[in-house]
C-alpha positions as CSV (number, residue, x, y, z in Angstrom):
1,X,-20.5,10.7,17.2
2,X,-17.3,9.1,17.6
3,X,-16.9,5.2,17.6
4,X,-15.2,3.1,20.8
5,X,-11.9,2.0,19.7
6,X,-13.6,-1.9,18.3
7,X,-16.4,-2.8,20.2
8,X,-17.9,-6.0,18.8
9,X,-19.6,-4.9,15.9
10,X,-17.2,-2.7,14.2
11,X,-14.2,-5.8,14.1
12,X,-14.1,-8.6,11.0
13,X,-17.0,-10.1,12.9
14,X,-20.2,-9.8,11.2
15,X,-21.9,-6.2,12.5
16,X,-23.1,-3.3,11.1
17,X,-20.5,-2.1,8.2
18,X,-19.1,1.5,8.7
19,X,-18.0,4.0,6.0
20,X,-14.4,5.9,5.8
21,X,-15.5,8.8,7.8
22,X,-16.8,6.7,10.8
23,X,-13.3,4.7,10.1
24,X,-11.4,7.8,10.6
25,X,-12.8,8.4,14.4
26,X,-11.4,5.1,15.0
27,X,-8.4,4.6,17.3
28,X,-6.1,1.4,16.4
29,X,-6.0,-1.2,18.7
30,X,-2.4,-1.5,20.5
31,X,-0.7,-4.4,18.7
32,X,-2.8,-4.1,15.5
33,X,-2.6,-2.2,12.4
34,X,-6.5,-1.8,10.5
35,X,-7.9,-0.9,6.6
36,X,-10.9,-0.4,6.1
37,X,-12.8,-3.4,3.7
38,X,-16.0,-3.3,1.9
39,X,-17.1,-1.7,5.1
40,X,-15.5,-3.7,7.5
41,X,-12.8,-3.1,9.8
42,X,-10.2,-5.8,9.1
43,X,-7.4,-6.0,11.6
44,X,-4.0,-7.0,11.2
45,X,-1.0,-7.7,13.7
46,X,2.0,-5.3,13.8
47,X,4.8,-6.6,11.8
48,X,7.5,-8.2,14.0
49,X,10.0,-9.1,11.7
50,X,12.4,-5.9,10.7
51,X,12.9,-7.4,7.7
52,X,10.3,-6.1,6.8
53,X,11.1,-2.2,7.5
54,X,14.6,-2.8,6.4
55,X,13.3,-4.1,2.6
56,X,11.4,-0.6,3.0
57,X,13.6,1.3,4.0
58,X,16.4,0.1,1.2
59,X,13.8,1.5,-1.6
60,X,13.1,4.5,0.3
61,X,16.7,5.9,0.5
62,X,17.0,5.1,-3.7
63,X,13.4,6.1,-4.6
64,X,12.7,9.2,-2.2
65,X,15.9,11.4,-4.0
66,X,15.0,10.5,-7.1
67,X,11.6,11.3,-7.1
68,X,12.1,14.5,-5.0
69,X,15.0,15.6,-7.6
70,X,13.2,15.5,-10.9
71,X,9.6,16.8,-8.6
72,X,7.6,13.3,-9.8
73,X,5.6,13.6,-7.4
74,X,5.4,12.3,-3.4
75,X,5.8,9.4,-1.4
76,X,3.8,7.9,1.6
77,X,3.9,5.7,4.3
78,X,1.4,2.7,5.7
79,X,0.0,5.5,8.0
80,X,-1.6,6.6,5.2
81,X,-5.0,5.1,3.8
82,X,-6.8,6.0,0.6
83,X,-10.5,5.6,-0.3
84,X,-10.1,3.1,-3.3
85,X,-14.1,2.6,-3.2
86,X,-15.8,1.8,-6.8
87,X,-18.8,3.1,-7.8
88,X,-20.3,-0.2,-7.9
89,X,-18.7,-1.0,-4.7
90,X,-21.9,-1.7,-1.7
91,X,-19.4,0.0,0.8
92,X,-16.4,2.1,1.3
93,X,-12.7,1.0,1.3
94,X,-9.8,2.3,2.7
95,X,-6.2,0.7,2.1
96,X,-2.9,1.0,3.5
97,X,0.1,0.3,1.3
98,X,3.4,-0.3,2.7
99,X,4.7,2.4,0.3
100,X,3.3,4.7,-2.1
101,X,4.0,7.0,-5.1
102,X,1.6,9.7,-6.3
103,X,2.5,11.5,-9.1
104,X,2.5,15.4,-9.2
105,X,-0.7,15.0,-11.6
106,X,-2.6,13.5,-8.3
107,X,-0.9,15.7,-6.0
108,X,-3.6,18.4,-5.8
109,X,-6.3,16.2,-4.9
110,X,-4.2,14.5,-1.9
111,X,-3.7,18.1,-1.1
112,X,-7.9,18.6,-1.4
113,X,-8.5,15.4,0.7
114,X,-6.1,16.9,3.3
115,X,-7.6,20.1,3.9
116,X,-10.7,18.6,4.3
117,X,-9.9,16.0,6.9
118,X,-10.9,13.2,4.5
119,X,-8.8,9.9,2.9
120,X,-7.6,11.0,-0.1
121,X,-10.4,8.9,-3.3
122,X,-7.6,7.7,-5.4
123,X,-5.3,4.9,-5.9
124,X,-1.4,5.7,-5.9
125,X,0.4,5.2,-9.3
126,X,2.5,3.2,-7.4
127,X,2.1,0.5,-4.6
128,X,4.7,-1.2,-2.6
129,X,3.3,-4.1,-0.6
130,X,5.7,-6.0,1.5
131,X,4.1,-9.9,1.7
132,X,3.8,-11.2,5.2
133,X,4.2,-14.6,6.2
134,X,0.3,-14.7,6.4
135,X,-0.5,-13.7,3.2
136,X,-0.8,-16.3,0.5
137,X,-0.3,-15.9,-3.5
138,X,-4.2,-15.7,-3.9
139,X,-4.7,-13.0,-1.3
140,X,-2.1,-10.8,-3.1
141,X,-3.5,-11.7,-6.8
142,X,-6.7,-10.4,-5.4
143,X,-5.4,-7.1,-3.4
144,X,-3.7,-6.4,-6.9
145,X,-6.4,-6.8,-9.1
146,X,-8.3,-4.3,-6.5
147,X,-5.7,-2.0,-6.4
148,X,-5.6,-2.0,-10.3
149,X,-9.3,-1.8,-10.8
150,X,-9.1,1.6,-8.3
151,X,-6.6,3.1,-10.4
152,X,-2.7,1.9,-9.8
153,X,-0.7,1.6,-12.7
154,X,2.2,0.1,-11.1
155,X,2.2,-2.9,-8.0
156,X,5.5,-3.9,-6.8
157,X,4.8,-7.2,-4.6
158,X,7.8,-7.7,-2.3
159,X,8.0,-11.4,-1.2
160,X,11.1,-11.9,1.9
161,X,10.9,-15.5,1.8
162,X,12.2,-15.8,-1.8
163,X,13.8,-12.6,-2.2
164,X,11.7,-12.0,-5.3
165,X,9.2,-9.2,-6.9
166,X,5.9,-10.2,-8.5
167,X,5.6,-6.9,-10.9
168,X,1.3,-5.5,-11.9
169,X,0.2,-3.5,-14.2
170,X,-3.0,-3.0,-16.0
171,X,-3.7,-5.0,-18.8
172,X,-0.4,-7.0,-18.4
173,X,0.4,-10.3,-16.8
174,X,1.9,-10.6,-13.4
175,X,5.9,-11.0,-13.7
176,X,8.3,-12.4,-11.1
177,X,11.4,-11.1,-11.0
178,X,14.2,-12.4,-9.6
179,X,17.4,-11.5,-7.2
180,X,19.7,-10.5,-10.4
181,X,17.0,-9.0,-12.7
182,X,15.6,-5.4,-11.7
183,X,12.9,-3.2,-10.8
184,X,12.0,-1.1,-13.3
185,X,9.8,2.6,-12.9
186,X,8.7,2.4,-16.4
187,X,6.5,5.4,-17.5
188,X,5.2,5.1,-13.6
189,X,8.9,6.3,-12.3
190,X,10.2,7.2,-15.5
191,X,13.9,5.9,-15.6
192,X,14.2,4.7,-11.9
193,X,15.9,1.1,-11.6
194,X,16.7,-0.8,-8.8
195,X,18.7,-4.4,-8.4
196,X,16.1,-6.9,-6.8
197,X,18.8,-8.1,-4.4
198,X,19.7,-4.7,-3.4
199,X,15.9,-4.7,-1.5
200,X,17.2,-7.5,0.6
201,X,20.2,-5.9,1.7
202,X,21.0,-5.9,5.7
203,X,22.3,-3.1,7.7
204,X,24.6,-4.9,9.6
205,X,26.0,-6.7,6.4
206,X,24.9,-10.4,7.2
């Protein structure tokens, strides 16, 4: 039975928590983007800064040849959730990254979770999270450490306001890097680099 598009119960509010499939029926509201929490539907204003797509777009146009050129592996979009739910976890969780890399050893089970209709139950090797003004240095410790507990190997946590990149990986410290230094693919991207400041670059030149 599908769900109305976020009566009451199904919103941040306390209610009855859903799983991914009841998650999937669910249209997002107009002016909202949604992922799915721990069961709960947490909702999230559309980003009205371009900033925000241009940063995006600047690592798309470096990372989407070079991935496709040596067959890495794919790329996707914030339109695209996956299930990152634990087996510990009391209910399902479906997250949206701002940009994602899966590597052609993951390939075939986005491929399995497509046919079936179904988010696919993995974590991207890499994750490109774009930091809104909203979001503080807690909440993105904490969205890392989830992301890296599902199974990400790589985090790259853009931050506008400083022009910086705090850098994740398992078992290894956060790192900051700034404007001159680079971003590095390491064994995630094998041999991709990209200047910092080159993220922060404007189409219209100013």
């Amino acid at each position: 039975m599908a769900i109305e598009p976020y009566t009451e119960p199904y919103t941040i509010i306390p209610g009855r928590r859903i799983s991914a499939a009841e998650y999937a029926t669910i249209t997002d509201k107009p002016g909202w983007r949604s992922e799915l929490d721990m069961g709960r539907i947490i909702l999230m204003p559309t980003v009205k800064d371009p900033l925000h797509d241009w940063i995006i777009d600047n690592l798309v146009r470096r990372l989407s040849p070079y991935v496709a050129e040596r067959k890495l592996g794919g790329l996707t979009y914030e339109q695209v959730g996956y299930n990152i739910t634990q087996p510990d976890d009391p209910e399902e969780s479906v997250w949206m990254p701002d940009l994602a890399f899966v590597s052609k050893n993951n390939a075939q089970r986005v491929l399995e979770a497509r046919k079936k209709g179904d988010y696919p139950r993995l974590a991207p090797d890499l994750v490109v999270e774009v930091v809104s003004p909203s979001q503080s240095k807690a909440d993105m410790t904490e969205r890392a450490h989830r992301w890296l507990a599902a199974g990400t190997r790589l985090i790259w946590a853009i931050w506008p306001a400083t022009k910086t990149v705090d850098v994740w990986q398992p078992d290894d410290p956060t790192r900051t890097l700034k404007a001159r230094e680079q971003l590095d693919g390491l064994e995630v991207v094998p041999g991709f680099a990209l200047a910092v400041a080159d993220l922060f670059t404007l189409p219209f030149g100013k």
